[in-house]
C-alpha positions as CSV (number, residue, x, y, z in Angstrom):
1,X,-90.0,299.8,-45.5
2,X,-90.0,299.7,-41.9
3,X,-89.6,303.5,-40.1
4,X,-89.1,303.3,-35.9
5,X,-91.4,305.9,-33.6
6,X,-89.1,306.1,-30.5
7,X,-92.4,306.6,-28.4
8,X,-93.2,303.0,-27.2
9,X,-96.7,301.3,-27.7
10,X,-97.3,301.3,-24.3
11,X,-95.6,303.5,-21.5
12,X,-93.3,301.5,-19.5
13,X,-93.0,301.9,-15.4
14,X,-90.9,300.2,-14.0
15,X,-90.8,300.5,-9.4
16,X,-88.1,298.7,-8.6
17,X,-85.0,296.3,-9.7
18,X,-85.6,292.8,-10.2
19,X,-82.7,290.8,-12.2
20,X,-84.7,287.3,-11.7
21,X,-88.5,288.7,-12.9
22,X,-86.6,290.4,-15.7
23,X,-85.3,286.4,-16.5
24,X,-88.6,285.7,-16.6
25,X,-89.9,288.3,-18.9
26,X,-87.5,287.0,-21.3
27,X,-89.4,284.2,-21.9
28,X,-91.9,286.9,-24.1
29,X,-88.6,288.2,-25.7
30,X,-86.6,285.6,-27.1
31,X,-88.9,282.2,-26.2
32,X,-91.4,279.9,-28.5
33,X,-94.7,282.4,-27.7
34,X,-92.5,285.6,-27.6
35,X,-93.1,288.6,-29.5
36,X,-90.4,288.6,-31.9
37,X,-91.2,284.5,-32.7
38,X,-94.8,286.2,-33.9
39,X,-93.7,288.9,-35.5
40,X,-91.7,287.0,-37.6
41,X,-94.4,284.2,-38.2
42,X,-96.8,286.7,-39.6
43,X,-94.1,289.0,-41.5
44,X,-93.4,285.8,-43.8
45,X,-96.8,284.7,-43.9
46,X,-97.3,288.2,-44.9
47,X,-94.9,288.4,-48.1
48,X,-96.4,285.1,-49.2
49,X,-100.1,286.3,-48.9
50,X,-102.3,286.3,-52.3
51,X,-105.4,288.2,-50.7
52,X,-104.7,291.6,-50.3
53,X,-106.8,291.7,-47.6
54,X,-105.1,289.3,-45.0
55,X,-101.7,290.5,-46.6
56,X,-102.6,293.8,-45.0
57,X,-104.1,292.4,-41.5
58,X,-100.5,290.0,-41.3
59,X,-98.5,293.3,-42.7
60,X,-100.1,295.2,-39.6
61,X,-99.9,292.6,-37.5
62,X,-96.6,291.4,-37.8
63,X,-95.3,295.3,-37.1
64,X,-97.1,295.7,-33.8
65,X,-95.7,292.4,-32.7
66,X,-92.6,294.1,-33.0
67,X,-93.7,297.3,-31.2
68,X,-94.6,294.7,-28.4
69,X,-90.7,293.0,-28.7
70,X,-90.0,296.9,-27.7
71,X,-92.1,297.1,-25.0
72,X,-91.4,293.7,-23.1
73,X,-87.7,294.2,-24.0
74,X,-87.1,297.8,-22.3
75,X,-89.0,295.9,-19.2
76,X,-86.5,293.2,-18.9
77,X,-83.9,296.5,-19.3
78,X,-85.7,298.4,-16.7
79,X,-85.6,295.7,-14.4
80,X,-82.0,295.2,-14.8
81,X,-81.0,298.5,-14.5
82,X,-79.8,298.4,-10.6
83,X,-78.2,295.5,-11.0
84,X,-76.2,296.0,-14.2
85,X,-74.3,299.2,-12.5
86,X,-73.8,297.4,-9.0
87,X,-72.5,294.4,-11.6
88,X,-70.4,296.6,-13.8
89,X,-68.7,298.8,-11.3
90,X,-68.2,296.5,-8.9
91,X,-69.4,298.3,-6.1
92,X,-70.4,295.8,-3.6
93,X,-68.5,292.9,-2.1
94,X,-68.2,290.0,-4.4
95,X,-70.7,287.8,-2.1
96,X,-73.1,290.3,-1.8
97,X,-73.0,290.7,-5.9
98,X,-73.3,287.0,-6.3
99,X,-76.4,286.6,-3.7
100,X,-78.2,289.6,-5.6
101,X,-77.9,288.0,-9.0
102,X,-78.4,284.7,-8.0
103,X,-81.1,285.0,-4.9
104,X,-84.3,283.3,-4.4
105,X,-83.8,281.0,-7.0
106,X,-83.3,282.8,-9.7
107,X,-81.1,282.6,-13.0
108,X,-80.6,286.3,-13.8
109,X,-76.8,285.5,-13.7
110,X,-77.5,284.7,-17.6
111,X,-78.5,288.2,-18.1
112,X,-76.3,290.2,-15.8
113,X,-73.0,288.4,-16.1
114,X,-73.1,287.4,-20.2
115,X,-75.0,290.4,-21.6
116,X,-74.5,293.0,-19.0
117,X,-78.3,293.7,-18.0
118,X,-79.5,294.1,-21.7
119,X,-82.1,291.9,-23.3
120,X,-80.8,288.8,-25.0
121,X,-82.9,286.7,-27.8
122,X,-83.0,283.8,-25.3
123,X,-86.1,282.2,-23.6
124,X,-86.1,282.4,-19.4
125,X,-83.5,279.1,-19.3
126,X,-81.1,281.1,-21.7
127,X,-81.9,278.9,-24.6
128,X,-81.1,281.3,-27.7
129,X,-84.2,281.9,-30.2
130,X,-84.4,279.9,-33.1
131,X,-86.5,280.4,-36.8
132,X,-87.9,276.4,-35.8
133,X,-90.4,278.4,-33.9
134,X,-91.4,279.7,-36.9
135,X,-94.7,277.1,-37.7
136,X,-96.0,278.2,-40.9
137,X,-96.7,275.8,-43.7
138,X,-98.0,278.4,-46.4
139,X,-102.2,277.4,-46.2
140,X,-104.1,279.9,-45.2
141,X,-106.4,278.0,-43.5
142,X,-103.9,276.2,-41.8
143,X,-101.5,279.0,-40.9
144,X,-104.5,281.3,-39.5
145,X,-105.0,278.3,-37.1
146,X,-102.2,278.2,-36.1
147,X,-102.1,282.0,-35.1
148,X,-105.1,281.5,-33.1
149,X,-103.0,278.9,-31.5
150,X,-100.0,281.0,-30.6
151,X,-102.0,284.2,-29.9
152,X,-103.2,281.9,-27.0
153,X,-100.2,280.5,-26.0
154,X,-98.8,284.0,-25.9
155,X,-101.8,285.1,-23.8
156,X,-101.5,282.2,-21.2
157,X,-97.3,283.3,-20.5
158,X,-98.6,287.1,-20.2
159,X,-101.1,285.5,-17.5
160,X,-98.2,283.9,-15.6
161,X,-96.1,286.1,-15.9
162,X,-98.8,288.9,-14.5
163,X,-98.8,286.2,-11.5
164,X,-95.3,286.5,-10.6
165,X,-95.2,290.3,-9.9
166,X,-96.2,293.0,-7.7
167,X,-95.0,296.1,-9.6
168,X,-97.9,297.8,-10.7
169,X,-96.1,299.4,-13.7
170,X,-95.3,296.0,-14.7
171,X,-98.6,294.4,-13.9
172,X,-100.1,297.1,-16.4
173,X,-98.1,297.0,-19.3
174,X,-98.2,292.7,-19.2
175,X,-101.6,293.5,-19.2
176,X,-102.0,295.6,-22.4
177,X,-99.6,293.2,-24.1
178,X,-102.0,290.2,-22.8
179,X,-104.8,291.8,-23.8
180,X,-103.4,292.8,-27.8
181,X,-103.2,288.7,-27.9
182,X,-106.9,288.6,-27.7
183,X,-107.1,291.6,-30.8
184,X,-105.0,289.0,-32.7
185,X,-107.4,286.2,-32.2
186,X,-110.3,287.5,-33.0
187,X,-108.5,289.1,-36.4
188,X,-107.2,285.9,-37.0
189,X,-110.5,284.2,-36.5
190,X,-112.6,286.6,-38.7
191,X,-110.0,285.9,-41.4
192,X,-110.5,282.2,-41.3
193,X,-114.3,282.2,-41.1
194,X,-113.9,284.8,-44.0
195,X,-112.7,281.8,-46.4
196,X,-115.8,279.6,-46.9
197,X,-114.7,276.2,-46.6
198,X,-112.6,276.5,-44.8
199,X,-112.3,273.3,-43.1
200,X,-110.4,270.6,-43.9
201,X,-107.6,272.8,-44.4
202,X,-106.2,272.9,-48.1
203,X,-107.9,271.7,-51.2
204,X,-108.2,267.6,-50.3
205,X,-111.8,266.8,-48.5
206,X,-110.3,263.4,-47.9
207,X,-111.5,259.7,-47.8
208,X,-115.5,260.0,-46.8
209,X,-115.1,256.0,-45.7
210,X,-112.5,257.4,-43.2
211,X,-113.2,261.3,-42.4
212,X,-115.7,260.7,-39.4
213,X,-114.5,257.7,-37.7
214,X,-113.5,257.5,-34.4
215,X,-111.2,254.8,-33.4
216,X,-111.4,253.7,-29.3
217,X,-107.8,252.9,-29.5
218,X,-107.5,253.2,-25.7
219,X,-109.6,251.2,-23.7
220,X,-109.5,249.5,-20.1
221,X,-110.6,252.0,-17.8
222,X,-113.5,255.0,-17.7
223,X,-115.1,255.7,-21.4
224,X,-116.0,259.4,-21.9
225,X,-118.2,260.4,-24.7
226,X,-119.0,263.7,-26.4
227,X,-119.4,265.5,-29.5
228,X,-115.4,264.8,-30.3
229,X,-116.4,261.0,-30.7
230,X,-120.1,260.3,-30.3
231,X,-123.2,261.0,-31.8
232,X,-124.7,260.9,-35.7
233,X,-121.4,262.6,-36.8
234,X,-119.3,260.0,-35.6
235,X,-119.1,256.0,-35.9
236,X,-117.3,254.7,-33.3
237,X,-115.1,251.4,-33.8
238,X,-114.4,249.8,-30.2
239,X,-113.6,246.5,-31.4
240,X,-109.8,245.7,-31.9
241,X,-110.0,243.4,-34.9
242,X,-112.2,245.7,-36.6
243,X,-109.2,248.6,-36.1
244,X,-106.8,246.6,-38.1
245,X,-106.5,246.4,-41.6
246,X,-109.6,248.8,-42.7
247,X,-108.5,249.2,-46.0
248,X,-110.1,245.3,-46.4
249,X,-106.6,244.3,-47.4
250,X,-104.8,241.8,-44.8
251,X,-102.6,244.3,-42.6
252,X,-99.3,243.6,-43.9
253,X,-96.8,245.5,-45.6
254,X,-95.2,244.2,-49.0
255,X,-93.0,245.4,-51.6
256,X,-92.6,244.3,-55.8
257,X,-88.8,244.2,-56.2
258,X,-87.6,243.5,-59.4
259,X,-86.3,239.7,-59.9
260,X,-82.4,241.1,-59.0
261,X,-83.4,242.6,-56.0
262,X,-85.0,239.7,-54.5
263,X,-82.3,237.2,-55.7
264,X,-79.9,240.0,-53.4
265,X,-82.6,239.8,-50.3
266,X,-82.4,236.2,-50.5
267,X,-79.2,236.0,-50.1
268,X,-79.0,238.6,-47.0
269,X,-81.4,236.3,-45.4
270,X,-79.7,233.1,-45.9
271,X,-76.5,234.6,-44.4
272,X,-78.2,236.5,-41.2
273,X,-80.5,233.8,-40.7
274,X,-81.0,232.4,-36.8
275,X,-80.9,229.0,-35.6
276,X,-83.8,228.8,-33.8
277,X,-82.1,225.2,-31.8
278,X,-79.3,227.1,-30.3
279,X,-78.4,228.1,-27.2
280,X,-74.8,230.2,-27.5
281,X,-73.6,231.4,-23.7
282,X,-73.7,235.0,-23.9
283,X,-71.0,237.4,-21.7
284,X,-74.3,238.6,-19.5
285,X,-73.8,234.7,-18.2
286,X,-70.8,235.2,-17.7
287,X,-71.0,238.3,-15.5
288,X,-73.6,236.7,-14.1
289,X,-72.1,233.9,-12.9
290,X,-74.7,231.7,-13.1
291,X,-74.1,230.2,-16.4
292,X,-74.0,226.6,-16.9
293,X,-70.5,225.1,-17.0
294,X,-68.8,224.7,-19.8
295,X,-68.7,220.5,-20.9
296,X,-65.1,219.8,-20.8
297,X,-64.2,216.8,-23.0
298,X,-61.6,214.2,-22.0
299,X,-58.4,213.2,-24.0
């Protein structure tokens, strides 16, 4: 049961109009790192939750990121508020209207002329949200990663966002939302380090022959090593024949068919089969003009 408080999170000042920085904003609204793209990744990782302690954190979790939706989403309305009743009421000349909504670059056009100042669940180039944002793959230890991830993601757009404006209001409130993303990591990382393993991820430990082998697939120019790739936790294959076929088998890739099957391959050979002597003259020749000339035999 979800019950709304009408009070926001976080007070909301707004100084002036700004249709394009509201465009922007949107990008936290209705984008890949927005609010409502969390909230909705940790509501269903939530309902699917056997520990009733991270049920709880992802419960509480997924609600505020909906309190944030609310906040970000009455900024982009704030900042479209001038413009939406010069838009609506038509109260300027029509160039003057079109330079406002579509000055110094911006694209608040997408706002102002198809949703009327309001705060669609599009990203900042009007592309409309989508549930493949939605990452979760129902392993704990995988899906808190993952969280971590986006929290950061999420924390880097609030940071770039904070970049692009000078409205102190604005400034402030990015800033409590930024700073919430760094709550949600360190929940997210207690809870991970709380499940002991926890690493690989899921039940399989994997194939020790393989599990700390580092291939150096790319070569040819400047050779950095570190922990990632070096040292008694690693070995290191450099050499190329020794990165083929590391199973010991011959690197090929076969098939048993059953005796109709082949005698059906076999035949779909024979008949697409190449002749490796000829030399057809192709229409690129042709075009090209520079095909030989066709032998012309006499009578």
């Amino acid at each position: 049961m979800f019950a709304h408080n009408k009070r926001l999170q976080y007070t909301v000042r707004v100084s002036e109009t700004n249709p394009g920085l509201a465009n922007l904003m949107l990008e936290q609204f209705g984008g890949p790192q927005g609010e409502l793209a969390a909230a909705c990744r940790y509501f269903t990782q939530a309902l699917a939750e056997d520990d009733p302690g991270r049920k709880d954190m992802l419960f509480d979790i997924a609600t505020e990121e909906l309190s944030h939706l609310e906040v970000i989403g009455n900024i982009v309305v704030m900042l479209n508020k001038g413009a939406k009743g010069r838009l609506a009421e038509g109260v300027e000349e029509e160039g003057e209207l079109y330079r406002s909504i579509t000055g110094a670059g911006n694209d608040s056009h997408l706002t102002q002329v198809l949703y009327g100042g309001g705060a669609p669940l599009v990203n900042s180039a009007g592309v409309p949200w989508t549930a493949a944002y939605i990452d979760t793959i129902g392993e704990p230890t995988a899906d808190l990663r993952s969280n971590i991830a986006a929290e950061a993601r999420a924390k880097i757009v609030y940071e770039r966002l904070i970049n692009l404006t000078e409205d102190p209001g604005v400034k402030e409130a990015l800033g409590f939302l930024m700073t919430r993303e760094i709550a949600h990591q360190k929940s997210f990382e207690k809870a991970l380090y709380a499940i002991q393993p926890n690493f690989p991820p899921g039940k399989s430990q994997g194939r020790p022959e393989f599990a700390s082998v580092y291939f150096n697939m790319s070569q040819g120019g400047p050779e950095v090593r570190g922990p990632w790739n070096d040292g008694e936790a690693w070995q290191t294959v450099s050499n190329r024949d020794d990165q083929c076929a590391v199973d010991g088998g011959d690197g090929s890739a076969s098939v048993r068919l059953a005796p109709e099957e082949a005698a059906i391959l076999d035949q779909m050979a024979a008949r697409t089969m190449s002749d490796p002597e000829s030399n057809p003259l192709t229409g690129a020749e042709l075009g090209q003009g520079s095909a030989a000339p066709i032998p012309v035999t006499g009578k």
